[in-house]
C-alpha atoms as a printed R data frame, in Angstrom:
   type eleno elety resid chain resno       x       y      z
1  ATOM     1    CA   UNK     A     1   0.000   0.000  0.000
2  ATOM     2    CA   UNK     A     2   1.129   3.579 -0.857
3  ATOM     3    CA   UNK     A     3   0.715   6.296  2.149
4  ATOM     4    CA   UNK     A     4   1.260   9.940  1.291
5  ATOM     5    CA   UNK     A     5   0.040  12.405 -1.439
6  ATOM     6    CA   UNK     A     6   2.389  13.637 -3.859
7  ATOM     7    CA   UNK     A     7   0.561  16.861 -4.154
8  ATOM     8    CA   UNK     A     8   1.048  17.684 -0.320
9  ATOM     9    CA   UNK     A     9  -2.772  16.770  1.223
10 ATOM    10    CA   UNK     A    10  -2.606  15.155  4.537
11 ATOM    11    CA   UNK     A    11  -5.664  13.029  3.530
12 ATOM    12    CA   UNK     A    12  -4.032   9.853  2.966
13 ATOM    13    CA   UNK     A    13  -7.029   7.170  2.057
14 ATOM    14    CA   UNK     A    14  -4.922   4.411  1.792
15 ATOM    15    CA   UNK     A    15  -4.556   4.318  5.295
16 ATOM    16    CA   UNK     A    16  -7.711   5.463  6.322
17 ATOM    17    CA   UNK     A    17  -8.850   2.021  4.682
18 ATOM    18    CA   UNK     A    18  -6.212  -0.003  5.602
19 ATOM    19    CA   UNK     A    19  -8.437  -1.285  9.063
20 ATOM    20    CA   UNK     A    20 -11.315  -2.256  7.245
21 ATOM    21    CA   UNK     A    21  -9.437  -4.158  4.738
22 ATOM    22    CA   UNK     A    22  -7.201  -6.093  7.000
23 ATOM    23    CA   UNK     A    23 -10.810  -6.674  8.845
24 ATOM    24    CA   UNK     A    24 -12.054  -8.060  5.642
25 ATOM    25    CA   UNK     A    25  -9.114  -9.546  4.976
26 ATOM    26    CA   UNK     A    26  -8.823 -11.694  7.985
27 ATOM    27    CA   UNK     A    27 -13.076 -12.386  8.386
28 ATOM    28    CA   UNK     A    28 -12.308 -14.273  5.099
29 ATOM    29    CA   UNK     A    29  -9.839 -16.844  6.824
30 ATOM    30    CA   UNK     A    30  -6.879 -15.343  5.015
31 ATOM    31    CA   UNK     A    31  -3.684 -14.086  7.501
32 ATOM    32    CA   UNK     A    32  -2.093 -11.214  7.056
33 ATOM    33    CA   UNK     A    33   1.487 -11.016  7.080
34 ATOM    34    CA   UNK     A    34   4.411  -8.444  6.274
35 ATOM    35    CA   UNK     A    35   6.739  -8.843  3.471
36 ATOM    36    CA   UNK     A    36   9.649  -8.888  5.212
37 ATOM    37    CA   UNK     A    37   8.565 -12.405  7.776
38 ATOM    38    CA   UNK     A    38   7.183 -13.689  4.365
39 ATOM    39    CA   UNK     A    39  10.518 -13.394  2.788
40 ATOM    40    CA   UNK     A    40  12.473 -14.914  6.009
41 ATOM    41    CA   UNK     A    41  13.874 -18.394  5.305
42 ATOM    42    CA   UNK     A    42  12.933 -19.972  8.455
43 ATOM    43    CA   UNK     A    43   9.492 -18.415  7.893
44 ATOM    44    CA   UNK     A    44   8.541 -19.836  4.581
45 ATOM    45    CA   UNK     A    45   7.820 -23.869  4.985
46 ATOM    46    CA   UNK     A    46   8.887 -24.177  0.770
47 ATOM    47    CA   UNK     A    47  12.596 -22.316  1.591
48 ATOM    48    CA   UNK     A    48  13.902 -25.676  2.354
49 ATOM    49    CA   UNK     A    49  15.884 -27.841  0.101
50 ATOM    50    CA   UNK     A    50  15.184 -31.878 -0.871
51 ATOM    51    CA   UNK     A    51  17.802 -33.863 -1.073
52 ATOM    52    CA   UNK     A    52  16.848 -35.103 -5.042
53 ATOM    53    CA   UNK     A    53  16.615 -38.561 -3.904
């Protein structure tokens, strides 16, 4: 999500919204989850490597 206006407004919508989407978000069954623990190795159960046989 972007915050800020290049234009100068202090009316930033995209955060005005963000509560009722992460509401939405999560009354769906989905989890919500920064980019940063989704990128983290030991956070992402597919980061591990198979040995091929």
């Amino acid at each position: 999500m972007h915050t800020g206006d290049p234009e100068g407004r202090t009316e930033v919508i995209d955060a005005q919204a963000l509560p009722r989407i992460l509401d939405a978000t999560t009354a769906h069954g989905y989890r919500v989850t920064d980019l940063r623990t989704l990128l983290t190795p030991a956070a992402h159960p597919m980061s591990t490597t198979a040995s091929p046989n």
